[in-house]
TORBAFI-437124 format. One line per 3 residues: number of its first residue (from 1); for each residue z, x, y of C-alpha. Coordinates in Angstrom, 2 decimals, decimal comma, m for minus. Each point is the difference from the previous one (the first is absolute). Layout:
BEGIN
NUM> Z X Y | ...
This chain:
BEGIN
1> 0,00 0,00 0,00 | m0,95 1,34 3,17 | 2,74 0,30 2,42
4> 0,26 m1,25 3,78 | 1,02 2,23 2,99 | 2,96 m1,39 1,39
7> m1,01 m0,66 3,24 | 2,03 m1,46 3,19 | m1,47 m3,33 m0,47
10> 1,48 m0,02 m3,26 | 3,53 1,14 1,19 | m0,28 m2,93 3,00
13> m0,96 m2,80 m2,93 | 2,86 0,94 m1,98 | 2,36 0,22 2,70
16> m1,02 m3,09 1,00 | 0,49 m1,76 m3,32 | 3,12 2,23 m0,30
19> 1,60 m1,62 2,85 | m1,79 m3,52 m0,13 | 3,16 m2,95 m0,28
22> m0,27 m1,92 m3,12 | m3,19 m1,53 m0,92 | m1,98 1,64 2,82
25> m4,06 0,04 m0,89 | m0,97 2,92 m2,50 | m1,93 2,43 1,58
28> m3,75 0,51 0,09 | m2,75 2,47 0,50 | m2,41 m2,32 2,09
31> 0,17 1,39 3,79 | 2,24 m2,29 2,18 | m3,05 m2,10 1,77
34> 2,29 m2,47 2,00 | 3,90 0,18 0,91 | 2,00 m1,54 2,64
37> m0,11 1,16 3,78 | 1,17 3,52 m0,06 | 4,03 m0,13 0,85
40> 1,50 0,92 3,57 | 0,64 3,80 m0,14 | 4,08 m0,54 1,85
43> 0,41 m2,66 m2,91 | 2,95 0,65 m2,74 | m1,58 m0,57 m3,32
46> 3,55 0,23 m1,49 | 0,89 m3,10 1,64 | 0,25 m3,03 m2,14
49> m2,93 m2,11 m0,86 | 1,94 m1,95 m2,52 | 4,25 m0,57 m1,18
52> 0,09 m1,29 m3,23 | 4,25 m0,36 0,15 | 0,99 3,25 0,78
55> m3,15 1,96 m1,08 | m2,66 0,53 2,60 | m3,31 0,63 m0,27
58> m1,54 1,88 2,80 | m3,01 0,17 2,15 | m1,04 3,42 m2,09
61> 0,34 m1,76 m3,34 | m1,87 m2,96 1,52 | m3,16 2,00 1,62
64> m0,44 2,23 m3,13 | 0,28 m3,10 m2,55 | m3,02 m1,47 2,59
67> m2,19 2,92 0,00 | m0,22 m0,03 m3,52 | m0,71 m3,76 m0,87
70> m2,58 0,35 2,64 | m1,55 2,97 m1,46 | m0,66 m2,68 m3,04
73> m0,72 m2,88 1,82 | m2,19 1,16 3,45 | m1,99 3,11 m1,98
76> m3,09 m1,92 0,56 | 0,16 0,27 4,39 | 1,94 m1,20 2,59
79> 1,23 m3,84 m0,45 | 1,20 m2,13 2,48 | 3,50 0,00 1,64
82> 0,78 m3,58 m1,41 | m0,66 1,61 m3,18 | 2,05 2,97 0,50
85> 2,49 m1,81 1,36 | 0,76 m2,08 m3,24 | m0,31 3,07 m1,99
88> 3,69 1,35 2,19 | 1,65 m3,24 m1,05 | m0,70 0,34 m3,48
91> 0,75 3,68 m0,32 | 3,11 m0,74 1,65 | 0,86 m2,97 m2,36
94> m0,88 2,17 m2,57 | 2,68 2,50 1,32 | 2,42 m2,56 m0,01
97> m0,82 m1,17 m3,25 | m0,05 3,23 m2,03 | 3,44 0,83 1,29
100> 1,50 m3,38 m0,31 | m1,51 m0,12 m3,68 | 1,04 3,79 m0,98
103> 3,24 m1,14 1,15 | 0,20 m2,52 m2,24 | m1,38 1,83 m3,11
106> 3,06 2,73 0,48 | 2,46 m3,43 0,20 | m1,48 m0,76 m3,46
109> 0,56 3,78 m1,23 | m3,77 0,83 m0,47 | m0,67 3,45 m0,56
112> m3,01 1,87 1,14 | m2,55 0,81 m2,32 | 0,70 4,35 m0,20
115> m2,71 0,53 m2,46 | m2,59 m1,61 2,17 | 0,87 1,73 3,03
118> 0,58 3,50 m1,30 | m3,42 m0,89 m1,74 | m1,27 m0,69 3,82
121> 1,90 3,16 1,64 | m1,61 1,70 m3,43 | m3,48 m0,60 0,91
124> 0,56 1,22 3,52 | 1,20 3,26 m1,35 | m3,30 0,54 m2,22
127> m2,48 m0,88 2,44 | 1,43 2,16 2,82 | 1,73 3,03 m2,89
130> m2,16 2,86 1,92 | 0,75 m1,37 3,39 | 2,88 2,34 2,04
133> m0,23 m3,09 2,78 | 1,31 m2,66 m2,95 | 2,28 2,77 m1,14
136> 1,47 0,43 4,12 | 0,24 m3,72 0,56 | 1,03 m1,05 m3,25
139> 3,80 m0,19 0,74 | m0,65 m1,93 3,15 | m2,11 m2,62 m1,69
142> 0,94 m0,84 m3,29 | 3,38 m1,27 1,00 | m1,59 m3,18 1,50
145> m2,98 m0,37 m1,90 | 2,68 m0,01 m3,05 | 2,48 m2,15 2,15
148> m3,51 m2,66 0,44 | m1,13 0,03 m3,47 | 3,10 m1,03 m1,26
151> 0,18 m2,99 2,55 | m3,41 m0,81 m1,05 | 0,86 0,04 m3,51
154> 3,40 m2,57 0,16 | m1,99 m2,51 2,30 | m2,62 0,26 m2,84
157> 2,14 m0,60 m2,53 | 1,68 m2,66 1,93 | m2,83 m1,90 0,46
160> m1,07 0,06 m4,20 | 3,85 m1,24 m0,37 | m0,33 m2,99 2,38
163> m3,46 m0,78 m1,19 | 0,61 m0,43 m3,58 | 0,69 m3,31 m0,11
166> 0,19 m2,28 m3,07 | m3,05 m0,89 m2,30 | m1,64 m3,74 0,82
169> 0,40 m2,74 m2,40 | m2,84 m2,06 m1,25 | 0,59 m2,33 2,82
172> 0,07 1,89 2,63 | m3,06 2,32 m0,80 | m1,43 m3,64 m0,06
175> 1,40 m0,96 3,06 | m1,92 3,07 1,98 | m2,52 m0,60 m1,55
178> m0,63 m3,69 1,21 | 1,35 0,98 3,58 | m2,37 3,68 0,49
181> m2,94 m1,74 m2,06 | m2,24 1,97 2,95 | 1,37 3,43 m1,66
184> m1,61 m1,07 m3,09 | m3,53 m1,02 1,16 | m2,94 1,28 m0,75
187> m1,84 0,17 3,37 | m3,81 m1,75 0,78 | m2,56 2,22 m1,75
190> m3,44 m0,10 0,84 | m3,20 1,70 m1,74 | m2,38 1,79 2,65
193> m3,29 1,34 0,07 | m1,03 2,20 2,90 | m2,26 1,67 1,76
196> 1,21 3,02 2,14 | m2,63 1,26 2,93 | 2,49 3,18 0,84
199> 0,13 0,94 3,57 | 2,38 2,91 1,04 | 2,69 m1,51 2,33
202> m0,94 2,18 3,14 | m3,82 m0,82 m0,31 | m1,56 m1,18 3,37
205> m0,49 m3,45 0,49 | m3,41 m0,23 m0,38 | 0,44 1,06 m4,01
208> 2,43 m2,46 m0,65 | m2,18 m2,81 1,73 | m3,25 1,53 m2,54
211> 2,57 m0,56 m2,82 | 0,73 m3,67 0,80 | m3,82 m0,71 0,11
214> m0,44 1,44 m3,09 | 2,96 m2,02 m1,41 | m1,21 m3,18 1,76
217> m3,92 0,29 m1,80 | 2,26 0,99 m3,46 | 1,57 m3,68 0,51
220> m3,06 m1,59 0,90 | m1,52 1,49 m3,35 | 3,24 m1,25 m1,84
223> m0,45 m3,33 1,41 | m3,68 0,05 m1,69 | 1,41 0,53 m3,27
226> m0,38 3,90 m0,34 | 2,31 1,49 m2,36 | 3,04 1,16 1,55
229> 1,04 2,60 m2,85 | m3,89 1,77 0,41 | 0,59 m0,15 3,67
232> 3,39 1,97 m0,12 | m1,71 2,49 m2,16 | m2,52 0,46 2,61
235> 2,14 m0,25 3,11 | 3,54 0,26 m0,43 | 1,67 3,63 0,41
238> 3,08 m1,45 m1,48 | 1,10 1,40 m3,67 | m0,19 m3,03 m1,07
241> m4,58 m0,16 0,77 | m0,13 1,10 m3,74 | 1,92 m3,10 m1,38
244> m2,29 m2,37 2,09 | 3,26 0,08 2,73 | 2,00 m1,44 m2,40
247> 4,13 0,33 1,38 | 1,32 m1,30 m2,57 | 3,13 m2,15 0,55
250> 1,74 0,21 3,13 | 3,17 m1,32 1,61 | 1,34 m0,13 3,47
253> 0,52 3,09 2,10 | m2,21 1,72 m1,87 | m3,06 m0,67 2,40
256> m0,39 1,46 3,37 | 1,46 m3,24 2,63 | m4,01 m0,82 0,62
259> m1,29 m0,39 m3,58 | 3,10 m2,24 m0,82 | m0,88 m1,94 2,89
262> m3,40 m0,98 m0,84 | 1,66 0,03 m4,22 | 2,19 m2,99 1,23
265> m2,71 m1,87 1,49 | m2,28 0,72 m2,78 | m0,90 m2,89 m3,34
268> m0,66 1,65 m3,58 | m3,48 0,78 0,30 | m0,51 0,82 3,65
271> m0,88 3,19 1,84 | 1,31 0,90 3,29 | m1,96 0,71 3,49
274> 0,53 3,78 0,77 | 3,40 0,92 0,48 | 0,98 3,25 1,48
277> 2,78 2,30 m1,38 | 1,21 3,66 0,07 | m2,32 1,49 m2,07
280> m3,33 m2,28 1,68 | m1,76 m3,09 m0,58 | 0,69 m2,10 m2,81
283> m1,56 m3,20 m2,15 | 2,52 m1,53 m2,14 | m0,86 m2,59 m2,84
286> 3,14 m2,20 m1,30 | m0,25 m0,40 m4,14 | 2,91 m1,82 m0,80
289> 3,77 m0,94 1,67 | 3,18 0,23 m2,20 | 2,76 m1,79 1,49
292> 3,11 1,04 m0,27 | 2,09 m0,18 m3,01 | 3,27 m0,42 m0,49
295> 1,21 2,32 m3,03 | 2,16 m1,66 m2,76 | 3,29 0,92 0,07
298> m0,28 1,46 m3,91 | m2,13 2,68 1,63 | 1,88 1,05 2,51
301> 3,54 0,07 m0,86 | 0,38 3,17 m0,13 | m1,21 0,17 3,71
304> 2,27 m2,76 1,01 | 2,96 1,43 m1,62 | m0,97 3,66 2,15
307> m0,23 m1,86 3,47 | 2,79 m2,19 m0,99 | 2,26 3,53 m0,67
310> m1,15 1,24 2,95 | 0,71 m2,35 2,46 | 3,16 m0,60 m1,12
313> 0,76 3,87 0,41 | m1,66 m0,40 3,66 | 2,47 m2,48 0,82
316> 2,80 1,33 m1,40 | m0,78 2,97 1,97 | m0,33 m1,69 3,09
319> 3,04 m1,80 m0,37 | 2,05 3,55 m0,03 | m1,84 1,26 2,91
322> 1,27 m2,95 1,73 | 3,17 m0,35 m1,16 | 0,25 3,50 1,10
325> m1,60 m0,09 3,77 | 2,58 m3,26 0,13 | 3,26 1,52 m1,08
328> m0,52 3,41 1,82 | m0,53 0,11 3,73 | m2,98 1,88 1,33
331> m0,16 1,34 3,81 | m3,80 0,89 0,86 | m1,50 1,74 2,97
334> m3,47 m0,99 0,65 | 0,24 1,05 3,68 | m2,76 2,75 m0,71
337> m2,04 m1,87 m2,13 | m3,35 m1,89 0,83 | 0,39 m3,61 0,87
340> m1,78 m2,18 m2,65 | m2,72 m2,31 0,86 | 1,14 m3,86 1,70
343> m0,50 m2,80 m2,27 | m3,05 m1,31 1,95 | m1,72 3,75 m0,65
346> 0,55 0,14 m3,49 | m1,69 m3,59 m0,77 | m3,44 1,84 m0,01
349> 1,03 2,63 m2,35 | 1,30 m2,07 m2,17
């Protein structure tokens, strides 16, 4: 195995998981592509951003727990501040959460798993054995990497504790079943041919125009009575030109939001006026509609049971987490944070 330089980077991402609070986001290697506004230099990051009872959680925790859930979340470019701004209420719930919940995994005596993290701490060692930087910094960050893994690993266990709840009877595995019969639905299919004239999306106008005349006078032939499997093996740069266009079965969501627009309005037998998509111009000829079909509950037990189990662990879990917010007061600070968006802003985005 080839082994990694430790670099400075790597020293800041384990100092930063090595003093993270409880729960914080685990670290990532995608460049930090949005964070929040950069903080006031005379500001005290020590100060409190959170007092869970006596324990505080401070601004430091706080702003390093943020950069790295939006290192995870924002790697993709700059998002907007009404997004951003949710993002600092969640991390800091999360904050709030992890400690309340490691809290109460140490009130029910739950050890950490040691051979998972010295496995962790293990792995560190081997990929970094040559480095002399790992073998400086070591002392000063395996402490609190150690000191987070073994949080990580009692809320973990925690939550498989709470979770396991007890097996469904008969009657109730019937009873979800009859009140989630959505869940166990097979959705609309619908058999497509097609024929695909491909334009590349940044084409001029002009060649996109040319392929929607060419896809009109395919139609027109259609309507004649040409054949429209010979015609796709003629015309259509789609794949499927050597089956005749044939798509095979279909269901919903799996065609781009045009084609299932002109699908829906479509009879068995009929073939669509040109519709354009990503990839270009496309004729589309509906073969047959299956409605759908609700699955009998002998084939699907198994299923039920699964989303019955989980559910019931879901809620279970919730309950705790609000027991727990309940019977444990929580002081926050969200002077510094980004105001979230007014209820009348936030109708458009939803």
């Amino acid at each position: 195995m080839k082994t990694l330089p430790f670099t400075r980077a790597a020293l800041a991402t384990c100092m930063a998981l090595a003093t993270l609070p409880i729960g914080a986001a685990a670290a990532t290697a995608a460049p930090v592509a949005a964070q929040a506004p950069a903080p006031a230099s005379a500001r005290s990051n020590a100060a409190p951003f959170a007092k869970v009872g006596e324990t505080v959680i401070t601004h430091q925790d706080f702003d390093a727990a943020f950069a790295q859930a939006a290192r995870s979340k924002f790697y993709h470019g700059k998002p907007p501040q009404a997004d951003i701004a949710k993002l600092q209420r969640e991390v800091g719930q999360s904050l709030v959460d992890d400690l309340l919940l490691a809290r109460e995994a140490r009130r029910r005596k739950i050890a950490p798993d040691a051979g998972a993290v010295h496995k962790v701490i293990a792995g560190y060692d081997e990929r970094y054995k040559d480095s002399a930087q790992w073998k400086l910094d070591r002392p000063q960050v395996v402490p609190g990497l150690v000191a987070k893994l073994e949080r990580d690993s009692i809320i973990e266990q925690l939550a498989t504790q709470v979770k396991a709840v007890s097996e469904p009877t008969t009657a109730q595995i019937e009873q979800y079943y009859q009140a989630h019969k959505d869940k166990f639905t097979s959705p609309e299919q619908v058999h497509l041919q097609m024929i695909l004239l491909k334009v590349d999306p940044s084409s001029p106008q002009a060649q996109w125009d040319g392929a929607r005349q060419e896809a009109a006078a395919i139609v027109g032939r259609l309507k004649k009575g040409a054949s429209f499997a010979e015609l796709a093996k003629v015309h259509s740069s789609d794949p499927s030109a050597e089956r005749g266009g044939d798509l095979g079965y279909l269901h919903q969501g799996m065609l781009p939001e045009p084609a299932q627009q002109a699908v829906d309005r479509m009879k068995p037998g009929e073939t669509s006026e040109p519709v354009a998509v990503l990839e270009g111009v496309a004729v589309l000829r509906l073969l047959e509609r299956k409605l759908p079909v609700l699955n009998p509950l002998a084939g699907v037990r198994d299923r039920a049971r699964d989303l019955y189990l989980r559910g019931k662990g879901d809620e279970a879990w919730n309950a705790l987490l609000a027991t727990l917010r309940r019977d444990n007061p929580v002081t926050l600070d969200e002077s510094r944070l980004l105001p979230l968006a007014k209820a009348d802003d936030g109708a458009a985005a939803r």
